[in-house]
N, C-alpha and C positions, 0 to 999 in steps of 0.2 A: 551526515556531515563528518570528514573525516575528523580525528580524533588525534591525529598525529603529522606534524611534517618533519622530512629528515634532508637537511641539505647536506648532502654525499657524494665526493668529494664538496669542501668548501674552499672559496676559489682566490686566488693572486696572495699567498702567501707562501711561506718556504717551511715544507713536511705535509704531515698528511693530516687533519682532524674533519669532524665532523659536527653541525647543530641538530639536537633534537628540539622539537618544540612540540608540548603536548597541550593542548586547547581545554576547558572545561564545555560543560554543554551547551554556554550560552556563544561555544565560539570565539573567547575571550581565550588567553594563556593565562595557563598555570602556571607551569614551570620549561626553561627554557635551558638547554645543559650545551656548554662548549665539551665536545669529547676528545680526547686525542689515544685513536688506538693502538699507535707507534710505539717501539721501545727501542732504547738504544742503550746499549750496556758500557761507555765508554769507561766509566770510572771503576767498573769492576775489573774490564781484559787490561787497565792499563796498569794493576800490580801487579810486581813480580818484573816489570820493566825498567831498567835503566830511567831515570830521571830527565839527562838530561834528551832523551829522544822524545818527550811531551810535546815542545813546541814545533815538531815535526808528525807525529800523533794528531794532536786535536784538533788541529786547521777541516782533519778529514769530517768531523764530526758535521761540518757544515759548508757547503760550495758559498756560500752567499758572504757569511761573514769567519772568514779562514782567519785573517787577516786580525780581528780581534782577538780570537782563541791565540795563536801563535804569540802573539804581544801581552795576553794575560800572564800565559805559560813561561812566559822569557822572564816576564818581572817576580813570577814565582818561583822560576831557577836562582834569581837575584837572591830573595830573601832564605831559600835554601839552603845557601853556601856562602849567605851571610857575605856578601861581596858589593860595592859599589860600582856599578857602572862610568866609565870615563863621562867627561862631559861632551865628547865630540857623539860619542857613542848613541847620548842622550837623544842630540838632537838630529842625529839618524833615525833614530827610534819613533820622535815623534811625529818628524816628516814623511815614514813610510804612514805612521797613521793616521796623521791629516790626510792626509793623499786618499788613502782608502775611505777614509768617515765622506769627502765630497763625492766620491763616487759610490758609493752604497746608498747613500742619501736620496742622491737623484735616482737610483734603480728604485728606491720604494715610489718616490715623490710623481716620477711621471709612469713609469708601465705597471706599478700595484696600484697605489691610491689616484693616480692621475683621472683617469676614466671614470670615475665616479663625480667629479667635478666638471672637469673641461667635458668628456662628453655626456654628463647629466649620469642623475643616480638612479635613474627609471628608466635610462633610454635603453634600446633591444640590446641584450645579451652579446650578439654579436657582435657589437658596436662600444664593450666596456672592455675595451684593451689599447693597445699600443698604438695599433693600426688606427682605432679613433683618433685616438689623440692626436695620431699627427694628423690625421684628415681636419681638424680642427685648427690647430697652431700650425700649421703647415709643413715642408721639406726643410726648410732651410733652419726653422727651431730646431726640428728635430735633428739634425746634423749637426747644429751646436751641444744637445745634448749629449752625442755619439762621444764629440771631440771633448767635452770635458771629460767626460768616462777613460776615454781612451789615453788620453794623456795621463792622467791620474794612474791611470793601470800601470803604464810604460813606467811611471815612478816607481810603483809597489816591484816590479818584475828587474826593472835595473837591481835596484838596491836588493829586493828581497828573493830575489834568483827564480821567482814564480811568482805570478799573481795568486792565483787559488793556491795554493798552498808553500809557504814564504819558507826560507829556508837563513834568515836571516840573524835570528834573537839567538845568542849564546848567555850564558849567566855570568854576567860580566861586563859586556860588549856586545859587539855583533862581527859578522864574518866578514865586512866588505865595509871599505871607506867610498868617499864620492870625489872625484875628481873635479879639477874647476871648469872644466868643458862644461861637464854634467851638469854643475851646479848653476852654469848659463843659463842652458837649454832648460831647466826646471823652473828657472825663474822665470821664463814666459809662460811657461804653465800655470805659474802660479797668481800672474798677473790676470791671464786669461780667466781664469776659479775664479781669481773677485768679479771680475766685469758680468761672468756669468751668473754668479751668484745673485746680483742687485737683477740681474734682469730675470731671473727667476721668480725673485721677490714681488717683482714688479707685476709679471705676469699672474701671481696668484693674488694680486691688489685686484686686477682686471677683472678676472675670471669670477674669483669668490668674494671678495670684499665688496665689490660694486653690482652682485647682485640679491639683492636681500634676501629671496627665497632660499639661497647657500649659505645667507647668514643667519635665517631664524630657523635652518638648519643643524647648523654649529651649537648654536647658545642653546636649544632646545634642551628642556630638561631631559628627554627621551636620551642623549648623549652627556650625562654631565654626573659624576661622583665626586662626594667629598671626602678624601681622602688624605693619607699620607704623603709625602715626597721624599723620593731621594735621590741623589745623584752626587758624583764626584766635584771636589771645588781644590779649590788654590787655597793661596797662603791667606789670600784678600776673600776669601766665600764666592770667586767667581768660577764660572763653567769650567770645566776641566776635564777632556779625556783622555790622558797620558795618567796624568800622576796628581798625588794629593791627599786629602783625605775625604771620605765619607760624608757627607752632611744630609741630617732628615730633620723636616719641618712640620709641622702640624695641620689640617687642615684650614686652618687662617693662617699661616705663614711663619708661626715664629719655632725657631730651633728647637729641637727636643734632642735632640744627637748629633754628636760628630766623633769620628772614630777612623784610627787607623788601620790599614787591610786589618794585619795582623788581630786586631779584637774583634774581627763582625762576627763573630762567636758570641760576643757576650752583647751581640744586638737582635741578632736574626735567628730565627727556630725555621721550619718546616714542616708542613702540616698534608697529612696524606688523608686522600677520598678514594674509596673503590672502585670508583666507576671509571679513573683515568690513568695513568703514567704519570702526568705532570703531580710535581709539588706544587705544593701554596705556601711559602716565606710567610712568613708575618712579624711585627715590634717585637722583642721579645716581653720588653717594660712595658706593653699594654696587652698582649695576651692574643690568642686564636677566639675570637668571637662569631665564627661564621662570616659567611660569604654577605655583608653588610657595610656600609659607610659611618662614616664619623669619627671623631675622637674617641670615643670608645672601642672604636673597632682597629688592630692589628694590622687591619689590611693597606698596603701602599703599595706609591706605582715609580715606576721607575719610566727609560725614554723622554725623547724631547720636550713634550711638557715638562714633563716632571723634574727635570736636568735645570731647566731656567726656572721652576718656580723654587725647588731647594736651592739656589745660586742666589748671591745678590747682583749679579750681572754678568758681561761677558768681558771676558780681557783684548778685543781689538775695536778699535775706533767704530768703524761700521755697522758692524752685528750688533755693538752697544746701541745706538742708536734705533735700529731696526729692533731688538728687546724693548727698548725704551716704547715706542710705538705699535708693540704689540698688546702691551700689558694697558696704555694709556686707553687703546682701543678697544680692548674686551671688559675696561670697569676695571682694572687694578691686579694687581697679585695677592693671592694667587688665583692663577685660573683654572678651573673644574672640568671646561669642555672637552671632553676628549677628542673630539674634531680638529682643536686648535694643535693637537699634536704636530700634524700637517705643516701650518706655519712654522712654527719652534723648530721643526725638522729643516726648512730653509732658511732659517735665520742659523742654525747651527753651520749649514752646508759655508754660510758667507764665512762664519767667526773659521772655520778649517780652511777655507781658502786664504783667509788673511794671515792664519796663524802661518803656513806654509811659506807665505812670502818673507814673514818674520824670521823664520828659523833660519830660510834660505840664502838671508841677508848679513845673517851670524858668519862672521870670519873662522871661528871654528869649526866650523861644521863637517870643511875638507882637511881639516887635521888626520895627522896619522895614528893618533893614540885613541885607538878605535877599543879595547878590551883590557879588564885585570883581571887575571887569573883566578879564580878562585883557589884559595889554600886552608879554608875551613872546611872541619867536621858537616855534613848535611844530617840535619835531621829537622825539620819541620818548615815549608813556608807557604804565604799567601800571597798573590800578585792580583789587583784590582783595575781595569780600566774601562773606560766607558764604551761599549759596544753601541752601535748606532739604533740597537734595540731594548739601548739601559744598562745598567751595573753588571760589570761580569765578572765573577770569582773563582778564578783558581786556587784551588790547599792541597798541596802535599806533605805526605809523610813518609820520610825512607828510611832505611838502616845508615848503620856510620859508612858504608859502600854507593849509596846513593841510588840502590835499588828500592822503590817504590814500594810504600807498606799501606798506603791508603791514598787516596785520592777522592776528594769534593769537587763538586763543580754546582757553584748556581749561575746561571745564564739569565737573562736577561727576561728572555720569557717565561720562566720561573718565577721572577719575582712579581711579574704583570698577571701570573696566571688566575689567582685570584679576581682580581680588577677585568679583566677579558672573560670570564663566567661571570661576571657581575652585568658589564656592559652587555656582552650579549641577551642576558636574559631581559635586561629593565627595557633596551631596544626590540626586542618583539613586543613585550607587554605593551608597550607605547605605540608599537607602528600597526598589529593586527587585532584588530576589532571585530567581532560577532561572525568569526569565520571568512572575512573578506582576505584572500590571502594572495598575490600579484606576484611576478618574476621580479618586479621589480622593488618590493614592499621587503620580497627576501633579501635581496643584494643591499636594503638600508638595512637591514639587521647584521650581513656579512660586515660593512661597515665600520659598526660597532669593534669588532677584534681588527680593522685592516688597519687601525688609525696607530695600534701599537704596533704594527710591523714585523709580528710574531715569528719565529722561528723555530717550529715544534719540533724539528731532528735535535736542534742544540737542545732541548729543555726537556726531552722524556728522560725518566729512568725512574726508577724507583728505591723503597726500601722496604728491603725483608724479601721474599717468597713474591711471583710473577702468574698464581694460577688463572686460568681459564673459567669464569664466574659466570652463568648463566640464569636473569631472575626472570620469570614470567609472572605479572602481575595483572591484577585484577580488573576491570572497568573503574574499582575504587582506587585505584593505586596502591591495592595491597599485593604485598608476594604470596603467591600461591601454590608455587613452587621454587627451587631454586635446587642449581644441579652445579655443580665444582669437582673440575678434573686438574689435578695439580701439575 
């Protein structure tokens, strides 16, 4: 019986990692490791550079979510240089990133996570991608989906001069206002994002709610930790990915933090393991307890669960509504499954479509007082916003010239990486039994990490020294040897 399975590459996420999962004799797992062999050096090649070229820099870091990076980076040129941005500016800012959170939403929701639902979590390999899906929902779904993407995009690329990488966020302001033609033609866009969005909802009523095996799917303990929460909120503790402050809640729901960019220093530590790239974040006020659940344990999760369970709700009519009858229908807040991510992720998609129509509807929005200058000294800041894969942190540090003396990043998958080695392992231990091991048995373990919508380019890097560690160990799992070339 083999003794080991390695899914290599592991599949519909954005970067490169890999599952081992090592069985004991009875065929049963041991232990189950998310790896990630990537490294990306961003925060190191980008001292020594001009400041404000950041939000032109890190969009590269990642094709999928540019668009977040740039708008973290822009709010921590903000606090850099110690400058407020206009209010026209504002709601530039947050219409390019409504715009992009519904369209990255729907790229995880139907071509990553979709096939594993609409076309079943066991069905042939061939058959768990995009192409499924629409042979299931049909040409004309799928064509609506094109069009909300597409429209969406057209927003990000008018205003932000590129989609995949935006050229838009100065520290201040931004580089371009919006005309009232445009702000016409947006508004059907944005009408179109709600109409889409409830029928999105609607569709995943169909598909997974109304069929129980996707439901004692979901709820199944094999998917479910108790954990931390955190996510961005408003003035009110409700959802928020532009601006705000911090809020983390406990694994039964109640507040334990809240915190402005500027302090998640004196919230968040980082905790490094040999065997990967990625960090593991944890509370700082409760401590690195290992890769485990519960109030005792440091560990939290960030993304669309987690985003509505640290929230006490959403700020547009609809999405509230849609919260309201998500949490009524899984037993309350908060909720543990990490399957329900999925949901929270199109109920977010509606609250960014609605929000868009809001901002859109704002008189000032084609105002001409688009930037303030910055006229302070730079030396230190933090810009936080909600990346559609959870909390993203930009910190710099410059000289009084605003050349770059340090640079942080926690991403989104950072702060999940802990919770995504957890999930991964408890999901093998649950789904492979006495050596029984199926294509399909793997791809409900893949699962387990697809529900957080990972991002392993944004999230490797390390701290200290990068050698090459090679351990050969025993049938016990002892090292036997162990060989390091620096």
């Amino acid at each position: 019986m083999a003794q080991r399975i390695t899914i290599d590459p592991i599949t519909r996420l954005e970067g490169h990692g890999k599952i081992d999962i090592f069985l004991d004799e009875a065929g049963d797992v041991k232990r189950a490791f998310f790896q990630v062999p990537e490294l990306r050096g961003f925060e190191k090649f980008c001292e020594g550079r001009p400041a404000e070229e950041m939000p032109r820099i890190t969009p590269r870091i990642c094709g999928v979510c540019p668009t977040a990076h740039h708008m973290a980076s822009t709010k921590a040129l903000d606090d850099l240089w110690k400058v407020e941005p206009t209010r026209t500016a504002k709601l530039l800012r947050e219409l390019v990133y409504s715009a992009f959170m519904v369209e990255d939403h729907y790229i995880h929701f139907f071509y990553l996570a979709g096939p594993d639902f609409v076309v079943g979590p066991q069905a042939p390999a061939a058959e768990r991608n995009i192409l499924g899906v629409i042979a299931q929902v049909g040409l004309e779904i799928a064509g609506q989906v094109i069009r909300a993407r597409k429209e969406c995009r057209e927003i990000i690329q008018t205003l932000g001069g590129k989609v995949i990488h935006p050229v838009f966020g100065l520290p201040g302001g931004v580089s371009r206002g919006m005309s009232e033609e445009e702000r016409e033609k947006f508004i059907e866009t944005a009408n179109f994002a709600v109409e889409f969005a409830q029928f999105a909802l609607q569709l995943f009523d169909d598909v997974v709610l109304k069929n129980q095996e996707y439901v004692d799917v979901v709820l199944s303990d094999t998917y479910s930790h108790h954990t931390y929460y955190m996510g961005l909120v408003d003035d009110e503790d409700r959802v928020n990915f532009y601006d705000g402050h911090v809020r983390v809640v406990d694994p039964v729901g109640k507040e334990v933090a809240k915190f402005a960019p500027g302090e998640y220093v004196d919230y968040i530590r980082e905790h490094v393991e040999p065997w990967t790239y990625i960090t593991f974040p944890y509370l700082k006020q409760v401590g690195w307890k290992g890769f485990v659940d519960g109030a005792d344990s440091g560990v939290y999760r960030v993304a669309p669960l987690a985003r509505l369970n640290a929230a006490t709700g959403m700020a547009t009519p609809l999405a509230q509504a849609a919260y309201e009858r998500m949490y009524e229908t899984l037993g309350g807040k908060p909720v543990h499954a990490t399957l329900a991510t999925h949901w929270a992720r199109l109920i977010e998609a509606l609250y960014s479509a609605e929000r868009m129509r809001e901002l859109l509807e704002d008189p000032e929005i084609t105002g001409d007082d688009i930037r303030n200058v910055p006229t302070e000294t730079p030396e230190e800041g933090v810009g936080i916003v909600e990346a559609p894969r959870g909390t993203l942190i930009h910190h710099y540090q410059s000289d009084e010239k605003g050349i770059l003396t340090g640079v942080s990043l926690i991403v989104a998958t950072n702060h999940n990486a802990a919770p995504i080695a957890m999930s991964v392992e408890k999901a093998a231990k649950g789904l492979i039994k006495g050596g029984q091991v199926s294509d399909g048995l793997l791809n409900m373990v893949e699962m387990a990490f697809r529900a957080y919508d990972p991002c392993l380019a944004c999230a490797t890097h390390a701290l200290g020294e990068t050698p090459l560690i090679v351990e050969v160990r025993g049938a016990d799992g002892e090292v036997v040897e162990r060989i390091v070339r620096d």
